[in-house]
C-alpha positions in Angstrom: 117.0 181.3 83.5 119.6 183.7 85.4 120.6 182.4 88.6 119.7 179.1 87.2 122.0 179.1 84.4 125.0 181.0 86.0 128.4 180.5 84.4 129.7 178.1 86.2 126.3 175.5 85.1 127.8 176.8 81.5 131.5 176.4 81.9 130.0 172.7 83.0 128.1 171.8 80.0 130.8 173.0 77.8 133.0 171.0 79.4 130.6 167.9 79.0 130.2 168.5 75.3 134.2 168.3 74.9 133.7 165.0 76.9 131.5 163.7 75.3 132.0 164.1 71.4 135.1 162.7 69.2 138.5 164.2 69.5 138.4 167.0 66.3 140.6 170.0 65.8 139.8 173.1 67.3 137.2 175.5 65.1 138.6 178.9 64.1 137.3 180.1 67.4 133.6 180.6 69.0 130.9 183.1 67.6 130.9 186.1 68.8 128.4 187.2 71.7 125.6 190.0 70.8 127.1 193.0 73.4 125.3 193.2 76.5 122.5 195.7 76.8 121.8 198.2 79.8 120.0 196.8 82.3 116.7 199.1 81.9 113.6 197.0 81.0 113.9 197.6 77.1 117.6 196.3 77.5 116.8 193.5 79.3 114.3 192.4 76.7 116.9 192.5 74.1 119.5 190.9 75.9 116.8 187.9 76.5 116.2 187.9 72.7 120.2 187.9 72.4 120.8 185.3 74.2 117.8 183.2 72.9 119.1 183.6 69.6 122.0 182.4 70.9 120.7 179.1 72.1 118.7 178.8 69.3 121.4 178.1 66.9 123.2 176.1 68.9 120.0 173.5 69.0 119.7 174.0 65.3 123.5 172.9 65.0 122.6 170.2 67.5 120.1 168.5 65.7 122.2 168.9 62.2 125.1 167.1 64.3 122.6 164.2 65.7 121.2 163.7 62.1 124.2 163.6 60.4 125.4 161.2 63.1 122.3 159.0 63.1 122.6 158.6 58.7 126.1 157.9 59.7 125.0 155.0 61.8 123.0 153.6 59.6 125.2 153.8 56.5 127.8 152.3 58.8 125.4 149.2 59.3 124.1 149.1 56.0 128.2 148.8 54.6 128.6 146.1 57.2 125.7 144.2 56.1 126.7 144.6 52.4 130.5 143.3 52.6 129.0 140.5 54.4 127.0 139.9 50.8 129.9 140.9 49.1 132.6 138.6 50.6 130.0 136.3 49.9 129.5 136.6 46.1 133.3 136.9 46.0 133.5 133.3 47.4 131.0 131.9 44.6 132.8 134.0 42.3 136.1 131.6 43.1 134.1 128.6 43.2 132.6 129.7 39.3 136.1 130.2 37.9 137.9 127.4 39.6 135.0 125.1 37.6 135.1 127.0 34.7 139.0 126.7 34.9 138.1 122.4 35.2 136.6 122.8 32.2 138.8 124.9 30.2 141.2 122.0 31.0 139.0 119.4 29.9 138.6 121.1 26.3 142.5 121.6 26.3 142.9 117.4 27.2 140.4 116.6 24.5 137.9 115.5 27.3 134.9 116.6 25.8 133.9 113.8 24.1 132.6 113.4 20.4 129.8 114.5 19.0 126.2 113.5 19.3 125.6 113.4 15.5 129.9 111.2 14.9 129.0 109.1 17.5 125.6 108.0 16.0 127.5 107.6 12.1 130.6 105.2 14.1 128.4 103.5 16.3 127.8 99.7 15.7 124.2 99.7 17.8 123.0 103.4 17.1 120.2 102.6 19.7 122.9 102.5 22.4 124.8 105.6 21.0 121.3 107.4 20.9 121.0 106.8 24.6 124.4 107.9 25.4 123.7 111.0 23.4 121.0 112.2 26.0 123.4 111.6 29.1 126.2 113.7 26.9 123.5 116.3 26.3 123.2 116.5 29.8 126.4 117.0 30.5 127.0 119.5 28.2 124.1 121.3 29.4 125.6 121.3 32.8 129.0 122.8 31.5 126.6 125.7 30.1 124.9 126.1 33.1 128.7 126.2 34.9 129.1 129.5 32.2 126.0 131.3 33.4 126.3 130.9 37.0 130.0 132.3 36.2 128.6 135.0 34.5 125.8 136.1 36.9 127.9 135.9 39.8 130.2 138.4 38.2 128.0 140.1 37.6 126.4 140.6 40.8 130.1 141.2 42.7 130.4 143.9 40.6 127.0 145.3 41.4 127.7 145.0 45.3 131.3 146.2 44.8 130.0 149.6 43.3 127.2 150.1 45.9 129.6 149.5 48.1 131.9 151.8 47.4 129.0 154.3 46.7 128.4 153.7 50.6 132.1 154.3 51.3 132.2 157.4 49.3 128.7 158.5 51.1 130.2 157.4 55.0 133.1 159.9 53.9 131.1 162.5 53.3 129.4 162.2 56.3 131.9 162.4 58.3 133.1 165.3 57.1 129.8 167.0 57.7 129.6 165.7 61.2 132.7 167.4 61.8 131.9 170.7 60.5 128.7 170.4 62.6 130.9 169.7 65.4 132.9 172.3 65.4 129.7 174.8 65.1 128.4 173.5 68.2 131.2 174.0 70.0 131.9 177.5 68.7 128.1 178.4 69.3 128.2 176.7 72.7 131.1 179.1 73.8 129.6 182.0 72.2 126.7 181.9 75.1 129.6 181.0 77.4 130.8 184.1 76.8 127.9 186.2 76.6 127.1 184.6 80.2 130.6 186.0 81.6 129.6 189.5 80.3 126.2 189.7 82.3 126.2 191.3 85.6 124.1 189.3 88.4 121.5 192.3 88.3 121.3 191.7 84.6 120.8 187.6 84.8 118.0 188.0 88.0 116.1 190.6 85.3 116.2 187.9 82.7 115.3 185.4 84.9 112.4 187.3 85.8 111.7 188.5 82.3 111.6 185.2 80.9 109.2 183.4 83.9 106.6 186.3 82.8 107.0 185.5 79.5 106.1 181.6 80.0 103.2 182.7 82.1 101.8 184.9 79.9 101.9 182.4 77.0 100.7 179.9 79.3 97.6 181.7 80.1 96.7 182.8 76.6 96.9 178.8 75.8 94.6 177.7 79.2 92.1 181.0 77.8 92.2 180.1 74.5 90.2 176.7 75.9 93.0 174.5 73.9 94.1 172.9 77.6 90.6 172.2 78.6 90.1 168.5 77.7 91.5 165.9 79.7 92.3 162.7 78.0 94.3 159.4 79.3 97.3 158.2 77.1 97.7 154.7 75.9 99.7 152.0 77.9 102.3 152.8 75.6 102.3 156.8 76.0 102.0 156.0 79.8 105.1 154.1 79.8 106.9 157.2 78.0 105.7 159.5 80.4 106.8 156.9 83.5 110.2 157.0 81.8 110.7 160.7 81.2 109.6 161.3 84.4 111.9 159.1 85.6 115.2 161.2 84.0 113.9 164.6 86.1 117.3 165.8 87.3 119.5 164.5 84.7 121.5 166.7 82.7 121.3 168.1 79.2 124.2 167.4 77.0 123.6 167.9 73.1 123.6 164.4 71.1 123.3 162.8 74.6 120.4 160.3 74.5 120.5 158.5 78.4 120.8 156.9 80.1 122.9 159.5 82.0 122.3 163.1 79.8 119.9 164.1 77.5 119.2 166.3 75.1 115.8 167.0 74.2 114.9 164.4 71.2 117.2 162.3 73.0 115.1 162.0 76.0 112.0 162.0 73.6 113.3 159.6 71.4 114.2 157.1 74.4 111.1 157.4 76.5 109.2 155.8 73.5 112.2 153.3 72.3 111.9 152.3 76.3 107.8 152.1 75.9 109.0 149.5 72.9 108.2 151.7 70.0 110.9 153.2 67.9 110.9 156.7 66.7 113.0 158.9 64.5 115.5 159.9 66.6 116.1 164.2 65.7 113.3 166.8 66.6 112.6 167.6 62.7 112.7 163.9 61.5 109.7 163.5 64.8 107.7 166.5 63.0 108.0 165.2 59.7 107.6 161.6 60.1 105.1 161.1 63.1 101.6 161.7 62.6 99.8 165.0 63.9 97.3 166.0 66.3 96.2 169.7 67.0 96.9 170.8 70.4 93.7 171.0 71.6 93.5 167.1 71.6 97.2 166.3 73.2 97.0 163.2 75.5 99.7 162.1 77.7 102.9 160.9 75.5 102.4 163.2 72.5 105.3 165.2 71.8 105.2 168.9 71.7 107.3 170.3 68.9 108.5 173.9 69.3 110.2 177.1 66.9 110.0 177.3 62.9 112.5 174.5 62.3 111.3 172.2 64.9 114.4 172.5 66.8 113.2 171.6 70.3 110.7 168.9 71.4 109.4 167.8 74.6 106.8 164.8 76.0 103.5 166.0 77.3 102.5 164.4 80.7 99.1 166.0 80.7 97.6 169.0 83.1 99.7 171.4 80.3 103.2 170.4 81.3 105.6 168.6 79.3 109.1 167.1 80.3 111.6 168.2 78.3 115.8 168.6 78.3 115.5 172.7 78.2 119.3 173.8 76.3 123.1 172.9 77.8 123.5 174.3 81.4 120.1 173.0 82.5 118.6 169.2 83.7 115.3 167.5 82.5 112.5 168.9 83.8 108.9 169.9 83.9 107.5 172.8 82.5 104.6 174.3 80.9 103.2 173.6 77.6 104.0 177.1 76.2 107.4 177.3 77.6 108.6 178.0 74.0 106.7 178.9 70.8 104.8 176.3 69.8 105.1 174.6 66.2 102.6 171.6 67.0 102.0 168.2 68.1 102.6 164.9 67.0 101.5 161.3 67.9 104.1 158.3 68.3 100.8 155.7 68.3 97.7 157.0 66.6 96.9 153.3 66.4 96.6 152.6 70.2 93.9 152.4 72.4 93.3 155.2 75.4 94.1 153.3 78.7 90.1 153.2 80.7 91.7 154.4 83.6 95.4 156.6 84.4 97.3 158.3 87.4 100.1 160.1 86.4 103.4 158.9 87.8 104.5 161.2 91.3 106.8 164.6 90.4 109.8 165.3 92.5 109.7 168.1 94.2 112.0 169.9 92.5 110.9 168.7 89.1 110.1 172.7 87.8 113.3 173.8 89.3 115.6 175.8 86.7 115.3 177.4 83.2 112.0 176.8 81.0 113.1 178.2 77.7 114.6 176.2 75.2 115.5 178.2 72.0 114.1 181.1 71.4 111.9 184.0 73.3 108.4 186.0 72.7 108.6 189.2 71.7 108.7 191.3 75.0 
């Protein structure tokens, strides 16, 4: 974590954020950082729980923002789709008043002929005038069927006009929210930016070192606890996941990034499937809720490894007990192990497919466990 994630790797992804998200005015000003502790062990373990807090409720604010952003999206389409229908019953709106108007003008000229039963009494052949009374029945059918389609089309602009200004009122709101969540990023984001700058390089190798042992230890009670012991071969669609995560090793973390340049960590989830051609939710909670799950003991490559209370982080399992995952801002996609962070569960993007028969897992760089493990939150130490 330490040398890894000095200040200057947190100055950068601070900076990338900024970059990266819509022009809003400045929050009130960032959180304030947890004061450092000694550097004696007992310190050091607080410090680590500090600053894991830290990141912690930056992800949670991160995933807020990318939900919020994602409704937004799709209440933006759905308003688009519904003036199309709108402008559309508008248009036979017009057409139902300008014939209703024709006829209006008709009964004004007196063009609306006598009646069936005075043009049977004045009639010298009533056999003829019978026969003429059908066609005028017709016709005035027709002028009654001119009134209902009036009616019904009015009705239905004013259904789509309310639903869509229901939508409009509902896009409003949202982007309010989304700029609220904004600004809580940003202020969490700077609050580890300036825990960072307090630490001493002594104190960042200690929690570097800490948090490794950590990891390990978790690790081990996992691979003990026989829940790593099975070995199973992913479908050609979790093997195409796991190809494309695998490919993103290296590229930075940036929160609500989701490629092809940044990530972060349902962003790189939520892509390596769309680019295996199966669509996902695209936030670490909607992936816990919606998705179906499997225990851990029987993860195969492509699952996705959910992590904390809130399912804040996820990652992609590639098998052997390491996932790829985008870690927290300051670090780059990259492999780690299983237990890297406390584990909520697992789920399964296609239950419905078909182990491949045979699998070799795509090549690792060689520096694809470089940097910082932890995402959002620490063991107890």
């Amino acid at each position: 974590m330490a040398r890894r994630f000095t200040r200057t790797l947190c100055t950068a992804a601070l900076a990338a954020v900024l970059a990266a998200s819509p022009a809003v005015a400045q929050p009130a000003g960032p959180e304030p950082a947890p004061a450092p502790a000694a550097g004696a062990p007992q310190g050091v373990a607080g410090l680590l729980r500090q600053l894991q807090t830290l990141y912690q409720g930056a992800e949670e604010a991160g995933e807020l923002y990318t939900g919020t952003s994602e409704e937004l999206r799709k209440r933006t389409a759905e308003a688009a789709k519904l003036d199309g229908r709108l402008a559309g019953a508008r248009t036979a709106l017009d057409s139902g008043r300008r014939e209703a108007g024709r006829l209006a003008r008709d009964q004004y000229q007196g063009n609306t002929g006598f009646s069936v039963y005075l043009r049977l009494l004045l009639a010298e052949d009533p056999s003829h005038a019978l026969e003429q009374s059908h066609v005028i029945e017709r016709v005035q059918a027709g002028r009654a069927a001119v009134v209902e389609r009036l009616t019904g089309a009015q009705r239905h602009a004013e259904v789509l006009a309310a639903r869509s200004r229901a939508l409009r009122d509902r896009q409003r709101v949202l982007v309010a929210r989304q700029k609220r969540q904004h600004d809580t990023v940003r202020s969490r984001l700077k609050g580890i930016e300036a825990m960072l700058a307090s630490l001493s390089e002594e104190q960042l190798a200690a929690l570097e070192e800490l948090e490794r042992k950590n990891i390990d230890k978790a690790q081990d009670a996992l691979t003990a606890s026989g829940a790593l012991s099975s070995v199973r071969a992913p479908t050609r669609e979790g093997g195409e996941a796991v190809r494309y995560a695998v490919e993103q090793i290296g590229k930075p973390y940036v929160w609500g990034a989701e490629g092809p340049d940044s990530y972060d960590c349902s962003g790189l989830t939520s892509q390596a499937w769309s680019a295996a051609g199966r669509e996902i939710p695209r936030t670490s909670q909607e992936q816990w809720r919606q998705l179906p799950r499997v225990p851990v003991s029987s993860l195969r490559p492509g699952d996705l490894v959910v992590y904390f209370p809130k399912a804040t982080h996820v990652a992609l399992y590639i098998g052997d007990g390491l996932v790829v995952q985008a870690p927290r801002p300051g670090a780059t996609v990259k492999v780690s192990p299983l237990a890297s962070n406390p584990l909520l569960g697992a789920v399964r993007p296609d239950p419905d497919g078909s182990p491949l028969s045979t699998y070799t897992r795509p090549e690792l760089p060689a520096d694809a466990t470089s940097g910082a493990d932890a995402g959002y939150d620490a063991p107890e130490a």
